[in-house]
KOLMINU-956173 format. One record per residue: y, x, z of N, C-alpha, C, O in turn; residue number from 0; residue in one letter. Coordinates in Angstrom, 3 decimals. Layout:
! KOLMINU-956173
      n_py      n_px      n_pz     ca_py     ca_px     ca_pz      c_py      c_px      c_pz      o_py      o_px      o_pz   nr  rest
         Y         X         Z         Y         X         Z         Y         X         Z         Y         X         Z  NUM     a
...
This chain:
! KOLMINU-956173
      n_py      n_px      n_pz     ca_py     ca_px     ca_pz      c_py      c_px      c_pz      o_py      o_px      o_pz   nr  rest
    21.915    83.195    20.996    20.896    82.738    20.073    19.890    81.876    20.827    19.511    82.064    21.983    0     x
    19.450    80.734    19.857    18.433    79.927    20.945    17.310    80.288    20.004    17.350    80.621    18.820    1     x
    15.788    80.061    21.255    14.747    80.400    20.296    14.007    79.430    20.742    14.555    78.783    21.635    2     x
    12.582    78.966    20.342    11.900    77.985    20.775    10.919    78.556    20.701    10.571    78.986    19.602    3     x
    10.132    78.760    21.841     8.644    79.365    22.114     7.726    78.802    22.057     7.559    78.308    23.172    4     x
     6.962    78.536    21.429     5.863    78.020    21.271     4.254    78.322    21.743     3.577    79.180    21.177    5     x
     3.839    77.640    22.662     2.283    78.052    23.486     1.422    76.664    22.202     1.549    75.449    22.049    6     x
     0.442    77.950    21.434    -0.408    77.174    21.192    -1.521    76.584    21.578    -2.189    77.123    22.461    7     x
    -1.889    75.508    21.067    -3.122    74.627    21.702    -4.300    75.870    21.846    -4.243    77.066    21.559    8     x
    -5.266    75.124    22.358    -6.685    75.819    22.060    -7.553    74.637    22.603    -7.063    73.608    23.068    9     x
    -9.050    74.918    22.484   -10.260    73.782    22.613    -9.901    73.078    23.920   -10.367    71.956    24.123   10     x
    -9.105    73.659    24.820    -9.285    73.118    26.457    -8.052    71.771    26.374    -8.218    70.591    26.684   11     x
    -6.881    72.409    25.873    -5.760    72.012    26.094    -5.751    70.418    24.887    -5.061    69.415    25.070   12     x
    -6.766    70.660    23.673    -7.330    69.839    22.575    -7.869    68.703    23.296    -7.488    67.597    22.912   13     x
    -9.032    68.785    24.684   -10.193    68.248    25.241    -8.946    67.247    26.215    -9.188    66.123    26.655   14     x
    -8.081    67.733    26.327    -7.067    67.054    27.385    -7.579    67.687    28.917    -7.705    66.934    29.882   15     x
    -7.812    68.939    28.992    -7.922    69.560    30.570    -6.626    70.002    30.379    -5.856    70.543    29.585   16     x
    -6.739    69.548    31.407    -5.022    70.483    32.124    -5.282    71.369    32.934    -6.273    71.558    33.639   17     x
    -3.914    72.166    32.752    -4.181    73.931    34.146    -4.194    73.386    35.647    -3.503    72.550    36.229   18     x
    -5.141    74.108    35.993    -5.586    74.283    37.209    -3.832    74.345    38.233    -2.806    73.988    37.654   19     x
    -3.799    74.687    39.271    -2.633    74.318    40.556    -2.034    75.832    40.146    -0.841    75.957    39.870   20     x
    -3.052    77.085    40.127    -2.901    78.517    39.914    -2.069    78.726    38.203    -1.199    79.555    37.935   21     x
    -2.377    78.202    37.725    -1.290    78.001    36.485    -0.366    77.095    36.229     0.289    77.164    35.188   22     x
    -0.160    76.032    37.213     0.907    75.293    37.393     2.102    75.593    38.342     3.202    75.041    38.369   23     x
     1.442    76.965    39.391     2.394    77.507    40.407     2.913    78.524    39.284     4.023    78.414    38.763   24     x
     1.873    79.653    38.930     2.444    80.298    38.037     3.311    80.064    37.258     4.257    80.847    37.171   25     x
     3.249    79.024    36.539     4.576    78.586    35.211     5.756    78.350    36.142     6.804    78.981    36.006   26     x
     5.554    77.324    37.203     7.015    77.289    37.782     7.334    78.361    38.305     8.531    78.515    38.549   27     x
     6.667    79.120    38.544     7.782    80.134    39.043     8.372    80.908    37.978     9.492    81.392    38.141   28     x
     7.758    81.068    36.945     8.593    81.652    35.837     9.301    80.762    35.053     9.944    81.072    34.050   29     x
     9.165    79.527    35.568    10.452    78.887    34.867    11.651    78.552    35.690    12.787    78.295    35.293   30     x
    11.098    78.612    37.150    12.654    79.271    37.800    13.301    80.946    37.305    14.446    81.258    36.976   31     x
    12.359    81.584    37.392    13.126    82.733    37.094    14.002    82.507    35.834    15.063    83.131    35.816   32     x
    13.666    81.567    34.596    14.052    81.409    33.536    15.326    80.484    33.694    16.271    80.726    32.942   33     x
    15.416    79.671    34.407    16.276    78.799    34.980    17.535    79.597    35.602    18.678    79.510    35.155   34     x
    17.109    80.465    36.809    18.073    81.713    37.616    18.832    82.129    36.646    20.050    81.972    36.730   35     x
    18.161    82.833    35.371    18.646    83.977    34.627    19.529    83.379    33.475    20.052    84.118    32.641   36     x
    19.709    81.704    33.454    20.592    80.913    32.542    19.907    80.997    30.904    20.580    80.882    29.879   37     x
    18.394    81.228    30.956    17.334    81.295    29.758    17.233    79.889    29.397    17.337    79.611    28.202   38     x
    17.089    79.177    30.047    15.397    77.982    29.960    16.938    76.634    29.213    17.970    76.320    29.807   39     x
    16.604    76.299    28.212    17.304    74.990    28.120    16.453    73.456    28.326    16.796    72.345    28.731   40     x
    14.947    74.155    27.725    14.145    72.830    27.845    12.451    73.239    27.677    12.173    74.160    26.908   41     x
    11.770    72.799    28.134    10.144    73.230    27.981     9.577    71.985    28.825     9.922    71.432    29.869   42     x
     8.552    71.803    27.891     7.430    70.483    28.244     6.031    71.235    27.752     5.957    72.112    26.891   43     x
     4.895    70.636    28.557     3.800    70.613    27.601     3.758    69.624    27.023     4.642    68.818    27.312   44     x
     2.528    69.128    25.734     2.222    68.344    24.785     1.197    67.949    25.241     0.454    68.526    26.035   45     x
     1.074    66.772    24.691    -0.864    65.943    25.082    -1.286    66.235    23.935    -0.661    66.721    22.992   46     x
    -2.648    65.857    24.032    -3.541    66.407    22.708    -3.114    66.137    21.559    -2.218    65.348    21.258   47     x
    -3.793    66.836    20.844    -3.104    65.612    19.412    -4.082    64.453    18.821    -3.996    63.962    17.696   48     x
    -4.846    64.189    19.630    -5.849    63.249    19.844    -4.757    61.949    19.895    -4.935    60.848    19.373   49     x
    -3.779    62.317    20.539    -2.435    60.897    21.085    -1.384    61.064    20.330    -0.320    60.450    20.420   50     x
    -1.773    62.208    19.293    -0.720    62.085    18.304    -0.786    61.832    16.705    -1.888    61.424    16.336   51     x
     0.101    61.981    15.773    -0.112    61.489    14.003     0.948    62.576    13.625     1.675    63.349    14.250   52     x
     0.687    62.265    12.254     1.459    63.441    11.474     1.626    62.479    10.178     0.900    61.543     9.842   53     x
     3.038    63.085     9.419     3.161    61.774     8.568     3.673    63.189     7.445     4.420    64.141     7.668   54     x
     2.889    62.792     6.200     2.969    63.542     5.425     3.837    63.056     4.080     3.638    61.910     3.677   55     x
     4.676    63.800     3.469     5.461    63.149     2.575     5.202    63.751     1.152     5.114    64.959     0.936   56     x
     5.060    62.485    -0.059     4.609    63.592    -0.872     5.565    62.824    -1.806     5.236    61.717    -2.234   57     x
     7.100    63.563    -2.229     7.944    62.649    -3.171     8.517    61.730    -2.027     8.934    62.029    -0.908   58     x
     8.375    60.189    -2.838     8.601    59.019    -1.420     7.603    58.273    -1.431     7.465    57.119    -1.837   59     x
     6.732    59.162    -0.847     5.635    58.537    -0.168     5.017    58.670     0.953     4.561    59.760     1.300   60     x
     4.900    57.445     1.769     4.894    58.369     3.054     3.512    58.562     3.842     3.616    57.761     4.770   61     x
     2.292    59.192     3.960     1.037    58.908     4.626     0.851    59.135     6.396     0.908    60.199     7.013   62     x
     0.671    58.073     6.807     0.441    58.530     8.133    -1.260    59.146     8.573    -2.209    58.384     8.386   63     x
    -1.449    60.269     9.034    -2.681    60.722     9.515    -2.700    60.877    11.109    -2.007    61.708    11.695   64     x
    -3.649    59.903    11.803    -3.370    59.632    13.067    -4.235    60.945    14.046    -5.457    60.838    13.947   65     x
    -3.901    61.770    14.676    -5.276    62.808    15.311    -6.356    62.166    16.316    -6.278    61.112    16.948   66     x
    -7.365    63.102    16.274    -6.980    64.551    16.680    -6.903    65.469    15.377    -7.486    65.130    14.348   67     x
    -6.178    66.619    15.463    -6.785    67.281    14.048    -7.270    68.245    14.705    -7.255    68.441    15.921   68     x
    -7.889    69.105    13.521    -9.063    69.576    13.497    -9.072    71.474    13.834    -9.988    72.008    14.459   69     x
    -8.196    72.033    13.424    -7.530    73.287    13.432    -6.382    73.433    14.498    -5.194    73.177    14.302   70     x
    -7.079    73.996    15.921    -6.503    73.783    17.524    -5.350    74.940    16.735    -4.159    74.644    16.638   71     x
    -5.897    76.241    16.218    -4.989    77.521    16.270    -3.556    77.202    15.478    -2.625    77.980    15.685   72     x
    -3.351    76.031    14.539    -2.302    75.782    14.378    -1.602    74.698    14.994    -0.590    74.310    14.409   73     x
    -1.910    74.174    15.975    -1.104    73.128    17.048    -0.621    73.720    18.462    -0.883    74.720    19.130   74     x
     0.101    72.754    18.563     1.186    73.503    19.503     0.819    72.571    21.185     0.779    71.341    21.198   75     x
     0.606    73.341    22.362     0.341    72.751    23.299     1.829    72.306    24.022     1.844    71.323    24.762   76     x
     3.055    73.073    23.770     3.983    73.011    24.936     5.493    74.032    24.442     5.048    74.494    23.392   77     x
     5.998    74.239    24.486     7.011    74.420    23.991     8.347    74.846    25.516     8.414    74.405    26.663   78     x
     9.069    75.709    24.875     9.898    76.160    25.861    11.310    76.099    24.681    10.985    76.241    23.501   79     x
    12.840    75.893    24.984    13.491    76.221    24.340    14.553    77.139    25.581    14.844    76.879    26.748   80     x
    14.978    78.476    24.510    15.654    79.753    25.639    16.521    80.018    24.772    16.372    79.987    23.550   81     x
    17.598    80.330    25.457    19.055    81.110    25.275    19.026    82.048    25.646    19.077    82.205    26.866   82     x
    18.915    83.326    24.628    19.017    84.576    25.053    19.818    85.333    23.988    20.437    84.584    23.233   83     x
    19.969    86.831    23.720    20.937    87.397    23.324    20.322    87.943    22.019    21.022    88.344    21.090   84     x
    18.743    87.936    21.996    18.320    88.427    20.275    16.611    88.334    20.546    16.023    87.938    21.552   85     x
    16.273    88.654    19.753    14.604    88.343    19.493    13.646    88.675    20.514    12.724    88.108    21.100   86     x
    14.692    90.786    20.508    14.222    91.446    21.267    13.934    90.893    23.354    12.956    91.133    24.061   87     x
    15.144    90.194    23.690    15.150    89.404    24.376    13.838    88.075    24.724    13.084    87.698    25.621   88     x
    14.119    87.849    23.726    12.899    86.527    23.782    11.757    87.152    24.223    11.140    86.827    25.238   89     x
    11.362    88.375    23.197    10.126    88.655    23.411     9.838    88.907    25.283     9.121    88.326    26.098   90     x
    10.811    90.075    25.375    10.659    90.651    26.765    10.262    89.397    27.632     9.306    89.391    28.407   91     x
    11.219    88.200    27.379    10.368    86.938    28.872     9.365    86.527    28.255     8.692    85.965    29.120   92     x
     8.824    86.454    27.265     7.669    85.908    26.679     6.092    86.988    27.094     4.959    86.515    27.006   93     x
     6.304    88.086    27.423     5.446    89.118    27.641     5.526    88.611    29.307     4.547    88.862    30.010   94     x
     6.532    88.003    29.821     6.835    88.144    31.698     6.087    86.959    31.771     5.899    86.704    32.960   95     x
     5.568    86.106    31.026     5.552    84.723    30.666     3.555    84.762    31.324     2.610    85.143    30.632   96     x
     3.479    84.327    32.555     1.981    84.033    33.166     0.908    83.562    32.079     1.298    82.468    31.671   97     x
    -0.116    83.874    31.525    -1.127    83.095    30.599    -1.295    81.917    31.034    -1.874    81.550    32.057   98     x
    -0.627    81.146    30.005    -0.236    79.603    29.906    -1.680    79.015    29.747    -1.646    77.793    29.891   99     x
    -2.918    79.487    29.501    -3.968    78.609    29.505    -5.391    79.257    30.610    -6.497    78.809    30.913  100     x
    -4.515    80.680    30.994    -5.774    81.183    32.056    -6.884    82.003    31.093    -7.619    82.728    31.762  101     x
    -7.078    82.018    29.997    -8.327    82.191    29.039    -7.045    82.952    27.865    -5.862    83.159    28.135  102     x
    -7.668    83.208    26.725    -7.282    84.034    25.226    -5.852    82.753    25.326    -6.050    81.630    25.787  103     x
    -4.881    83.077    24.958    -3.704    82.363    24.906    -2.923    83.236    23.830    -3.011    84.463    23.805  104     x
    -1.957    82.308    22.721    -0.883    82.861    21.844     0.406    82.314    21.890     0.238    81.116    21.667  105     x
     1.507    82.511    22.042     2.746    81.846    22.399     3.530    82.544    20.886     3.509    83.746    20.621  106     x
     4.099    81.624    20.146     4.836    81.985    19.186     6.509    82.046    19.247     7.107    81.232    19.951  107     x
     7.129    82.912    18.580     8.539    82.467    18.994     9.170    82.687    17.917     8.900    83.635    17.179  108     x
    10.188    81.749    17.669    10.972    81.671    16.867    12.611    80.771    16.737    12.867    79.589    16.968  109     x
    13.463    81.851    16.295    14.570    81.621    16.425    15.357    80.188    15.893    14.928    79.708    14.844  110     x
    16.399    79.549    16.524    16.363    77.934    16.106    17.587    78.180    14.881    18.550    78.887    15.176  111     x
    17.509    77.667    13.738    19.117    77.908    13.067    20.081    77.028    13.756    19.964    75.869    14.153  112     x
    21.371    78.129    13.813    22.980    77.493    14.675    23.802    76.908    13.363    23.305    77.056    12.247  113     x
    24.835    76.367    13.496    25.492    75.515    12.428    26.055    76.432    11.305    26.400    75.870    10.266  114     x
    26.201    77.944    11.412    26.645    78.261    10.933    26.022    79.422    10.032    26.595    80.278     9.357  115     x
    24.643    79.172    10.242    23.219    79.680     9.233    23.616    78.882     8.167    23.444    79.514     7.125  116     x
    24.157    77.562     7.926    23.671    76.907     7.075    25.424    77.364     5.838    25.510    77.187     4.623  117     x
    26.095    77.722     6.428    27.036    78.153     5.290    28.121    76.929     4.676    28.358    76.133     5.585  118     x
    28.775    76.595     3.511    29.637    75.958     3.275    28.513    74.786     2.837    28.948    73.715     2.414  119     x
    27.459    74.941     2.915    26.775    73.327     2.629    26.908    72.347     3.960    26.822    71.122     3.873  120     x
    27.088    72.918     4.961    27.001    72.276     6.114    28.706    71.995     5.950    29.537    72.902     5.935  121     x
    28.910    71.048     5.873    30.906    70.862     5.495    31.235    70.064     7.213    30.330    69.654     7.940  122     x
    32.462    70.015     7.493    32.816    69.805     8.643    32.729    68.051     8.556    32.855    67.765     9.747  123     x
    32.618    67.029     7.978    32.030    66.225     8.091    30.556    66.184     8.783    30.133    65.491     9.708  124     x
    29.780    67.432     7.793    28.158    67.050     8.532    27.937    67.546    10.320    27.384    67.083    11.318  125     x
    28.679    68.656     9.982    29.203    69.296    11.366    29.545    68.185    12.672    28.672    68.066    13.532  126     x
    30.546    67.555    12.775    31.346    66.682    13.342    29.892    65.737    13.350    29.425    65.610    14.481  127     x
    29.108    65.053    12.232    28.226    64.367    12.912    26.890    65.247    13.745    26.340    65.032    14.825  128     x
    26.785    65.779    13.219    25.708    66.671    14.091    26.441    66.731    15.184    26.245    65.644    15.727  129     x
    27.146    67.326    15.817    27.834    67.529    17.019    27.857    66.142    17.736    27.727    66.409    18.931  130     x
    27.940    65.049    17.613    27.971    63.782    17.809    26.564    63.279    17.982    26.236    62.926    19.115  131     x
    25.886    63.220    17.222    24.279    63.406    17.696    23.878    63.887    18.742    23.587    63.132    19.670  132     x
    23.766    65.192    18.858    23.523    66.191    19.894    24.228    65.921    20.720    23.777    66.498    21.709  133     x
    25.483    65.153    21.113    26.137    64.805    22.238    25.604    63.804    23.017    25.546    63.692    24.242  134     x
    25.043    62.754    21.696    24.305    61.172    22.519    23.102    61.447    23.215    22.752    60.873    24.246  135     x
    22.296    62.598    22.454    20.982    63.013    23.060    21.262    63.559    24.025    20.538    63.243    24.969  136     x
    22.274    64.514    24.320    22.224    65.225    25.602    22.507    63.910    26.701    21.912    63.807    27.774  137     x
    23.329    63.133    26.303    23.627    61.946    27.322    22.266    60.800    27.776    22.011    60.092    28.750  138     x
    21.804    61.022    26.829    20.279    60.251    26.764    19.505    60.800    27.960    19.166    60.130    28.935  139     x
    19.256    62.154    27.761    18.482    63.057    28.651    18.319    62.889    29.874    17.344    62.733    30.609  140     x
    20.260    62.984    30.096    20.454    63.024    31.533    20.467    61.542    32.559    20.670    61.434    33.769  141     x
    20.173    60.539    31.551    20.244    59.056    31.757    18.802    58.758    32.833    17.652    59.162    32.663  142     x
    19.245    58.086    33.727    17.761    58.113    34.434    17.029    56.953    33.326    17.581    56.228    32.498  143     x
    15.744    57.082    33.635    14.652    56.536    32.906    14.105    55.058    34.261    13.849    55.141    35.463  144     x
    14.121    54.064    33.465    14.037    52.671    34.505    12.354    53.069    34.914    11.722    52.354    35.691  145     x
């Protein structure tokens, strides 16, 4: 099962401070351990959302709202995606998981749907392209960057 963990923003991470060396040693080392243990598929932090937009759809219409927004407790600072064996799992490295901001910190987690959540609507046509997608991106990834 893959899950995607989610470290939410707060006022610091909003302001654009970044963690100190003591929370930047900390995370790597638990993202080697996460790495060792064949967990970690992908994790970045996020820049504020000061550098980001949100595009809202209402019907076909499309509004762009450019940030910062305004409500830190529902934005997301950084993100981890893990392969593990059930929730119960997730949680356990998420508790091993160093305070990602040093101060009051919340990390959310939640499970990603696999192709086969989605049932006979997902038909082996959509399948076959999804799989094809996810193949170019993984090739993308590993592409060095000029």
């Amino acid at each position: 099962m893959r899950f995607m963990i989610l470290v939410k923003a707060n006022k610091d991470s909003e302001a654009g401070v970044l963690p100190d060396e003591k929370i930047l040693t900390a995370m790597g080392k638990f993202n080697q351990q996460l790495e060792k243990a064949g967990v970690l598929l992908a994790g970045e932090g996020l820049q504020a959302s000061s550098k980001g937009a949100r595009v809202k759809f209402s019907g076909g219409k499309r509004t762009v709202t450019d940030g910062p927004f305004t409500e830190t407790k529902e934005l997301v600072a950084g993100f981890w995606l893990w392969q593990v064996k059930s929730m119960a799992a997730a949680i356990e490295w998420a508790r091993r998981c160093p305070n990602p901001t040093g101060a009051e910190a919340e990390i959310e987690i939640r499970q990603v749907f696999e192709a086969e959540d989605f049932g006979a609507e997902f038909t082996p046509e959509l399948r076959e392209q999804e799989e094809r997608v996810l193949a170019q991106a993984e090739r993308l990834m590993k592409t060095p960057k000029p």
